[in-house]
C-alpha positions in Angstrom: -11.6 -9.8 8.3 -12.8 -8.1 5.0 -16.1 -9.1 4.3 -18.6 -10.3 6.9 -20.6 -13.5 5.9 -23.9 -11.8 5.2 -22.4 -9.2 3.1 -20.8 -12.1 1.2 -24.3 -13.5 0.8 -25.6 -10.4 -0.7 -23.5 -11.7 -3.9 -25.2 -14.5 -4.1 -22.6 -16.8 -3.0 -23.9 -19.5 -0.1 -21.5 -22.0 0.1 -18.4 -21.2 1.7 -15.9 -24.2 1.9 -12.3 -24.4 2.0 -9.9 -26.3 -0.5 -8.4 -28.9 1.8 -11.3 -30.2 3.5 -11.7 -33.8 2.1 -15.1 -34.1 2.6 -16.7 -31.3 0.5 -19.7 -32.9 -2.1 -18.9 -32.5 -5.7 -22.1 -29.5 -6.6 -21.8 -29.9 -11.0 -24.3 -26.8 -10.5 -22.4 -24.9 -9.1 -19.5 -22.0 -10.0 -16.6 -21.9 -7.7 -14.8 -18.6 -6.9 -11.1 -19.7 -5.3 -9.3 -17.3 -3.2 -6.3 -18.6 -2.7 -2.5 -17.4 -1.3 0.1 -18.9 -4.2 1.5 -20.9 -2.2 3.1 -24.1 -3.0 1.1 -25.9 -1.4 -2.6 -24.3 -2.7 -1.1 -24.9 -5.7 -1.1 -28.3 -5.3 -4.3 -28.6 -3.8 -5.6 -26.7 -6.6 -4.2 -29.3 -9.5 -5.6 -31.8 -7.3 -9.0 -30.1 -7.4 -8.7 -29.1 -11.0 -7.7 -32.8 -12.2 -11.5 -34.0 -10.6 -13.6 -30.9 -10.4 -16.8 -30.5 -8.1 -17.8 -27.7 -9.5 -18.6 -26.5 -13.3 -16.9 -23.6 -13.3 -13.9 -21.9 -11.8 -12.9 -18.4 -11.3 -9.2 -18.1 -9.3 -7.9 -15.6 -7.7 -4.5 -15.7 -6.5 -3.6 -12.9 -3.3 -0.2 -12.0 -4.9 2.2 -12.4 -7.6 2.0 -16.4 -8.7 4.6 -17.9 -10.9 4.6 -18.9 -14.8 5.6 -22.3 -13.8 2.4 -22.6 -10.9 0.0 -21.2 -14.0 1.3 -23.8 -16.4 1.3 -26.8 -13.8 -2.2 -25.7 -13.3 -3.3 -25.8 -17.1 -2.1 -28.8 -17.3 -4.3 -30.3 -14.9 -7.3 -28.6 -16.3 -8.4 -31.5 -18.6 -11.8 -30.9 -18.5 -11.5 -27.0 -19.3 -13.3 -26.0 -16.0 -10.9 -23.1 -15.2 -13.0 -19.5 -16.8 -10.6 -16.9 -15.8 -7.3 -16.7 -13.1 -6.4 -13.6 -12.2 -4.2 -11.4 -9.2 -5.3 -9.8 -6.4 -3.8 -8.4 -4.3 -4.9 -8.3 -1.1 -2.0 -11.0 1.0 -1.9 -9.4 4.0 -4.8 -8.8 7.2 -6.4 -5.3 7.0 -7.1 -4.7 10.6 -8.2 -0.7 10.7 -8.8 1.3 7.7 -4.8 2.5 7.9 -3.4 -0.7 9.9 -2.6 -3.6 8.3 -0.5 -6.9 10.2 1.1 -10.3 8.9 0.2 -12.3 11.4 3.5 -13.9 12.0 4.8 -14.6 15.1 8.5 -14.4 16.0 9.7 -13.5 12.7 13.4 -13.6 13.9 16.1 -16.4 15.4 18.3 -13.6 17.6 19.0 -11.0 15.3 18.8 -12.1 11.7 15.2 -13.2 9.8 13.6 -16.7 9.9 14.1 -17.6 6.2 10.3 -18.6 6.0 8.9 -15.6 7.7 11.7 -13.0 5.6 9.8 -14.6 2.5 6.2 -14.4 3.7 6.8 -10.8 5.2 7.9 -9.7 1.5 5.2 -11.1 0.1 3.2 -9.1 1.8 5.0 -5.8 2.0 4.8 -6.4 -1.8 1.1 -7.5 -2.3 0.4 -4.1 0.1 2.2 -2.0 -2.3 0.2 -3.5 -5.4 -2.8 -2.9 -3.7 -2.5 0.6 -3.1 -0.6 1.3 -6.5 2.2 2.4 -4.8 5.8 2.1 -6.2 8.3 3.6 -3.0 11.4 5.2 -2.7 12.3 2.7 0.6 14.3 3.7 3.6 15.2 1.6 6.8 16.2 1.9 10.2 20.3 1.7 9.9 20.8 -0.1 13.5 18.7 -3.4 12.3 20.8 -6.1 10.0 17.2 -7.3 9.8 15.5 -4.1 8.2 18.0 -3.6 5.7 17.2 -7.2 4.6 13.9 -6.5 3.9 14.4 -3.2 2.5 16.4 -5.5 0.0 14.3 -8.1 -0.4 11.3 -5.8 -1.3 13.7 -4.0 -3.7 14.4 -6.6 -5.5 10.6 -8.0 -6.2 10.2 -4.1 -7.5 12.9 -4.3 -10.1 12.1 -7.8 -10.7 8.2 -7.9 -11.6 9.1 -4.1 -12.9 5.9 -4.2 -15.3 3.3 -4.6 -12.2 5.0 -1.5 -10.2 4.9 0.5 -13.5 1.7 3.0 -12.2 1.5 6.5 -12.8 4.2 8.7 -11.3 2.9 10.9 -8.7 4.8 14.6 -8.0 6.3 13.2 -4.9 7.3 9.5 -4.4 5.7 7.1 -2.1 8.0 6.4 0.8 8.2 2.9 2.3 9.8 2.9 6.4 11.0 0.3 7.9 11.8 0.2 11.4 12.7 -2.8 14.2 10.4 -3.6 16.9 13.4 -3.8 19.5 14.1 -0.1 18.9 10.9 0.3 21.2 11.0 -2.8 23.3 8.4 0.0 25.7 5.6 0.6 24.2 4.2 -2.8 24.0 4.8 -3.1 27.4 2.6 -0.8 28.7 -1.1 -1.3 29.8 -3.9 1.2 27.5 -6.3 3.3 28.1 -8.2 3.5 24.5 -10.8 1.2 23.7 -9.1 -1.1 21.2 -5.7 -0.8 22.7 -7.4 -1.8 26.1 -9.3 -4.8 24.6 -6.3 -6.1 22.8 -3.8 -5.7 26.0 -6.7 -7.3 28.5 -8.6 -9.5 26.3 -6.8 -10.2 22.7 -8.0 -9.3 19.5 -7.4 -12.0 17.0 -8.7 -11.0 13.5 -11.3 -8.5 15.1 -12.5 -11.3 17.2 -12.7 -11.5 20.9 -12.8 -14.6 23.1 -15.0 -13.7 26.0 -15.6 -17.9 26.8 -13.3 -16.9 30.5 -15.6 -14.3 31.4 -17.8 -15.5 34.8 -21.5 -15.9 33.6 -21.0 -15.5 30.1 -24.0 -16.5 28.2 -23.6 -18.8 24.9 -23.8 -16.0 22.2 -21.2 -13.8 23.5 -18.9 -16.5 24.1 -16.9 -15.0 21.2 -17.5 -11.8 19.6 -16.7 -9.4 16.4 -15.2 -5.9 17.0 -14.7 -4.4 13.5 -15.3 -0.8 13.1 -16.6 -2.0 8.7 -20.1 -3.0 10.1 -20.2 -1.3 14.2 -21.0 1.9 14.4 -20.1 2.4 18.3 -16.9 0.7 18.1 -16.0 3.1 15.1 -17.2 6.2 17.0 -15.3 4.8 20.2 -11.8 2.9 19.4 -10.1 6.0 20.1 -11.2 7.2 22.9 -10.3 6.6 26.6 -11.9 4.2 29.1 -13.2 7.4 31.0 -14.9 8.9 27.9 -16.1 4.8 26.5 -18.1 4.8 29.8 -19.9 8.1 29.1 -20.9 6.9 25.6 -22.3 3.0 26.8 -24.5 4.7 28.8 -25.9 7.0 26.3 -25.9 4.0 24.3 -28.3 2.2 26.8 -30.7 5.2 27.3 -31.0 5.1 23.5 -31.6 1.7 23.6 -34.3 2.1 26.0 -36.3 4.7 24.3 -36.2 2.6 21.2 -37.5 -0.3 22.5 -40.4 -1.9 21.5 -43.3 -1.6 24.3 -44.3 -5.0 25.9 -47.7 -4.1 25.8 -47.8 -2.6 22.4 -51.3 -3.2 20.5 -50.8 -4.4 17.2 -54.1 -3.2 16.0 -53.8 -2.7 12.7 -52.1 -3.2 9.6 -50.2 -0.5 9.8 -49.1 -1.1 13.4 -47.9 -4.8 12.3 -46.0 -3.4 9.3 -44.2 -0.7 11.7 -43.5 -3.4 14.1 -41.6 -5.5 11.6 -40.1 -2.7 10.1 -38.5 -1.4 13.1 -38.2 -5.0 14.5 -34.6 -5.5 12.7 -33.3 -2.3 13.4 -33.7 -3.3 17.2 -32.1 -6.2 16.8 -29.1 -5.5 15.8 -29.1 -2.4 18.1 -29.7 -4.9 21.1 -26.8 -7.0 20.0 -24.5 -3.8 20.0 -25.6 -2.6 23.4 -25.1 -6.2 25.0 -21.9 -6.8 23.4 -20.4 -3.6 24.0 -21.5 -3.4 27.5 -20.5 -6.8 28.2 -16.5 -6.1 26.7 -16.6 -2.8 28.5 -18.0 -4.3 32.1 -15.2 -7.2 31.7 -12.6 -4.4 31.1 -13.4 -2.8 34.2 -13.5 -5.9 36.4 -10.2 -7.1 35.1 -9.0 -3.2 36.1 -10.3 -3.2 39.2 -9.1 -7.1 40.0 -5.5 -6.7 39.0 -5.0 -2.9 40.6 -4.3 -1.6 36.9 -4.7 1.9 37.8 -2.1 2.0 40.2 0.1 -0.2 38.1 -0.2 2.1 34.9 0.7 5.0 37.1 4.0 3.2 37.7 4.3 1.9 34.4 3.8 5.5 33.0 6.2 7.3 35.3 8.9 3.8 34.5 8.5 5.8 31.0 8.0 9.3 30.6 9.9 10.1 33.8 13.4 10.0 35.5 13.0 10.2 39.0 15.0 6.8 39.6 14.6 6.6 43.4 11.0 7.1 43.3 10.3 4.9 40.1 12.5 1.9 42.7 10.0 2.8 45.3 7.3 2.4 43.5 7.6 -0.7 41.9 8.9 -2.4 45.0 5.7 -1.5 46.4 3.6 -2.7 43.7 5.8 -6.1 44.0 4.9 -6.9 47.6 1.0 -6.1 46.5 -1.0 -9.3 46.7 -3.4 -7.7 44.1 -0.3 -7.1 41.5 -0.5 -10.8 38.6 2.5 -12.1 38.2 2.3 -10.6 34.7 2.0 -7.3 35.5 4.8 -7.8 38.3 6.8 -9.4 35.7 6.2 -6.2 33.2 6.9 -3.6 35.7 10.2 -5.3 36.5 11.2 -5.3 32.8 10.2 -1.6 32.0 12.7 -0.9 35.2 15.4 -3.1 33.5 15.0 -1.2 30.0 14.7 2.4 31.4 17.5 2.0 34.6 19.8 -1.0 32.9 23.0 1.2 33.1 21.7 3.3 36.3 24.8 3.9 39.2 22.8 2.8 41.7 20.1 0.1 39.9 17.8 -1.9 42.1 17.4 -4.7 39.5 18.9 -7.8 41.3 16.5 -7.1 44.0 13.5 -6.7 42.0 14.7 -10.0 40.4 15.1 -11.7 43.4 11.4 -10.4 44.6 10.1 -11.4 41.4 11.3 -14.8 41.7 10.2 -15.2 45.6 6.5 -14.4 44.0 6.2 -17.1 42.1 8.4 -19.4 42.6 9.7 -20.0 39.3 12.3 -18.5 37.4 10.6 -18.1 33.9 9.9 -14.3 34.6 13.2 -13.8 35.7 14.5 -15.1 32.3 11.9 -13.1 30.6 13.0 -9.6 32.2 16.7 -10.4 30.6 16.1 -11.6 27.5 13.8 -8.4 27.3 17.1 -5.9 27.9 18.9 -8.1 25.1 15.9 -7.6 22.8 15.4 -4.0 23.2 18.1 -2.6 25.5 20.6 0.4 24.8 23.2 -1.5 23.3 20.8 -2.7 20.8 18.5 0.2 20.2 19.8 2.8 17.2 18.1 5.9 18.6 17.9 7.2 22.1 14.6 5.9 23.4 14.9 8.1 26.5 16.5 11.3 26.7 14.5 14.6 25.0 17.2 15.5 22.1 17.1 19.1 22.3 15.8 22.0 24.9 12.2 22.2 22.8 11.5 19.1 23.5 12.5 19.2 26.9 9.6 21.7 27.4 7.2 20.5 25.5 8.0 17.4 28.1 7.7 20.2 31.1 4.2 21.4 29.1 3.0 17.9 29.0 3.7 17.2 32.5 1.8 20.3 33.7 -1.3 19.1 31.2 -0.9 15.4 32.0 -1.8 15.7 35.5 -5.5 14.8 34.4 -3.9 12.0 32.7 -1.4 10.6 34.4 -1.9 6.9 32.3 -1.5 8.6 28.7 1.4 10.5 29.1 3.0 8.0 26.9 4.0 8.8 22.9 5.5 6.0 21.3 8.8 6.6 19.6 7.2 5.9 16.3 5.6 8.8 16.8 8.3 11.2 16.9 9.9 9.5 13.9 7.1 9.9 11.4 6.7 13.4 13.2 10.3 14.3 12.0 9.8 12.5 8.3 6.5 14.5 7.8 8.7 17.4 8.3 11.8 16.3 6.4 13.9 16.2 9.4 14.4 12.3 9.8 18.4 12.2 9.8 19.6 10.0 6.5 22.4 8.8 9.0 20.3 7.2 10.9 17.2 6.3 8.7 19.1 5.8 5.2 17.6 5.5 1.7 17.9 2.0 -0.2 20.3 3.2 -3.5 21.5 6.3 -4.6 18.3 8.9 -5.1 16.5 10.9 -2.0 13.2 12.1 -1.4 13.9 16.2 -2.2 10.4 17.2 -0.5 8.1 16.5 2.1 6.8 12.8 1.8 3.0 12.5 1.2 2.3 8.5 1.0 4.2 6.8 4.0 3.9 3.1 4.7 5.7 2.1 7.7 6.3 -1.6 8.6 7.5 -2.6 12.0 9.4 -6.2 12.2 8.5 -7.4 15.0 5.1 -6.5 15.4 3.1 -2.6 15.9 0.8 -2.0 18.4 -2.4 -0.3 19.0 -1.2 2.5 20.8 1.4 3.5 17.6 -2.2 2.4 15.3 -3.9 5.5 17.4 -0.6 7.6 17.0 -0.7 7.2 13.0 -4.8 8.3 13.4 -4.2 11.4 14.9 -0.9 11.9 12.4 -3.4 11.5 9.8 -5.5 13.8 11.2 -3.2 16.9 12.2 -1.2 16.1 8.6 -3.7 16.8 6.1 -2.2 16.2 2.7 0.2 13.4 4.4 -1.2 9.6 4.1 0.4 7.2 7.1 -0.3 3.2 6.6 0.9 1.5 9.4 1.9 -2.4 9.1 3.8 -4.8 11.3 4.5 -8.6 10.9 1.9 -8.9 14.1 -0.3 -7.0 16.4 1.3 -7.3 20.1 0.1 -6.8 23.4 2.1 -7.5 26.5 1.4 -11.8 26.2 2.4 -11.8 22.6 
């Protein structure tokens, strides 16, 4: 996700293996460079490797903190004094945008307490993130979770513990590490998106910056599977943030660039010269024409998958299931969406869920119905069980804050401003909560009831540095929200992490 292969090559380095395949030839030529998690079991595979070496000389690097015990076990199998240096660093977690980073883990909970393995990995790397950036925090977590205080702890004590490591220089105000619960905002990855990433992640899946194209109808071989990463693309940089309406706009721009640039069939290559411009420009076009054909290819898939599935009218629903509280209209609505032949199963399923979080304790709810309607669709009753298990993941009696209800009469008309601007965008009317928490931190109004520091001191200004980790998993759509925080805050810094990336599958 870091480096692409190429850029790797640039060092000089051409072989890339990995430590547990059996079958690697020992090279006596050549120097290894290990990059390794310090885990028990690379550590293992390490002696294994150290006690009959392929390579002359070894140089290991070790993602996070690794035991005295793991070095000495490892110097002991170094017989043949291959190993030249081992050093930490720390880089243990996936860093998916320049301010998002992700875990990878799946289901990191059982109910409503950690899964001891993933409470271990996850501090690993909340811990390796905080070495990285040099950042020793002041740490607050969300109150209603037994599952954020546990980390908060956990990450506490690895700060006290390997003390000498967090010692860097004080800055005037503290970093600040947040730590909220995914089922506080069971919503927002729920909802379909409109923003290039978000929109290629819900539809398509990003999985490490790669997308699987192999289902689309006609695909040829080399775009079977293809890189987004906004490091080495320059239109996916310019264009992750930006609507569907506005991504159309730019590919075709793209493609009349393209076509200007492109070499002429009938060009003479006279002389010299001529050849030399030729090959000079030759790789420039290359990888221009790869850009074009991928980009145009994700973005043409997008659209047919819109138009196939009805998501336009969906989102509409789904958007006014969240933002707004007409219940009687929202019932209509998604009744009539239900009895659409064009309507998946999946987004049936969602729409039925984001009823069931938003109208669970409503007088008059239509929720058996939809059930029943739901069920009469496919036949099965795995959606069904889906739509409750959502409500006990994220409903009311769970959630610590009022996902809901405007608190106070400002922002009930900034919600009455919004509604008369969002008529040109009905599908983005959407803010997840996240947003108006780090909105209230940035300005020093996040209630210590609610969000309460880990021991006895406060933060007595404005935080600067904020990383906020969501177990659970962040989204896209809260990755965009920290973007533009970053970008109306100057002075304030937002990292935004979560133990996965979801979309509405995951």
């Amino acid at each position: 996700v870091v480096y692409t292969q190429s850029e790797i090559l640039q060092r000089e380095v051409y072989l890339f293996e990995r430590l547990d395949s059996p079958s690697r030839e020992p090279m006596k030529h050549l120097k290894a460079i290990c990059f390794l998690r310090p885990t028990k079991e690379n550590v293992e595979l390490l002696v294994q490797e150290l006690r009959r070496p392929k390579y002359s000389v070894y140089f290991i690097y070790f993602s996070n903190v690794i035991s005295k015990s793991d070095v000495k076990a490892l110097a002991e199998a170094d017989e043949q004094e291959v190993v030249a240096e081992v050093q930490e660093f720390y880089g243990d977690y996936i860093a998916v945008n320049p301010h998002v980073f992700s875990l990878n883990l799946l289901g990191c909970c059982r109910g409503r307490s950690w899964d001891p393995a993933h409470l271990t990995r996850t501090t690993q790397g909340l811990t390796a993130l905080l070495l990285s950036l040099k950042k020793c925090p002041m740490i607050r977590y969300q109150l209603s979770s037994e599952p954020a205080k546990h980390l908060a702890e956990c990450v506490k004590q690895v700060i006290t513990k390997e003390y000498e490591l967090f010692d860097f220089r004080r800055t005037e105000v503290p970093p600040l590490l947040l730590i909220l619960d995914r089922s506080d905002d069971a919503i927002t990855p729920l909802l379909n998106q409109w923003t290039y990433q978000a929109m290629v992640h819900e539809l398509l899946g990003i999985n490490n910056n790669r997308i699987d194209l192999s289902r689309v109808p006609g695909i040829s071989k080399d775009l079977r599977e293809v890189v987004l990463s906004a490091e080495n693309d320059e239109f996916y940089a310019n264009n992750m943030y930006l609507n569907f309406a506005e991504i159309g706009t730019n590919i075709k721009n793209l493609m009349e660039d393209f076509q200007r640039r492109k070499p002429k069939e009938q060009q003479k290559l006279e002389s010299i010269a001529d050849m030399k411009a030729f090959v000079e420009n030759y790789p420039q076009f290359k990888k221009m024409s790869g850009t074009v054909s991928k980009h145009v290819t994700v973005v043409g898939e997008l659209s047919r998958l819109v138009a196939e599935r009805n998501l336009l009218e969906v989102s509409e629903v789904e958007q006014e299931l969240a933002c707004q509280s007409d219940h009687s209209s929202a019932l209509q609505s998604v009744r009539r969406l239900l009895q659409s032949p064009r309507v998946s199963e999946l987004d049936a399923a969602r729409l039925v869920m984001l009823y069931a979080l938003r109208y669970e304790r409503h007088g008059s709810s239509g929720l058996p119905a939809l059930l029943e309607e739901l069920r009469s669709r496919g036949g099965t009753d795995r959606y069904r069980k889906l739509v409750s298990a959502v409500v006990e993941y994220g409903g009311k009696r769970v959630r610590g804050s009022d996902l809901f209800s405007p608190k106070d009469a400002v922002a009930i008309t900034k919600q009455f401003l919004k509604g008369l601007k969002g008529i040109e965008n009905v599908y983005t009317q959407h803010q997840p909560l996240l947003q108006e928490t780090l909105d209230q931190l940035i300005k020093g109004k996040l209630k210590d009831s609610q969000y309460p520091y880990l021991g006895p001191n406060t933060l007595r200004d404005r935080p600067q540095d904020i990383i906020v980790f969501l177990i659970g998993g962040a989204t896209y759509e809260e990755a965009l929200a920290v973007f533009n925080l970053n970008r109306s805050n100057p002075g304030v810094r937002i990292v935004l992490g979560g133990t996965t990336i979801h979309n509405t599958r995951r």
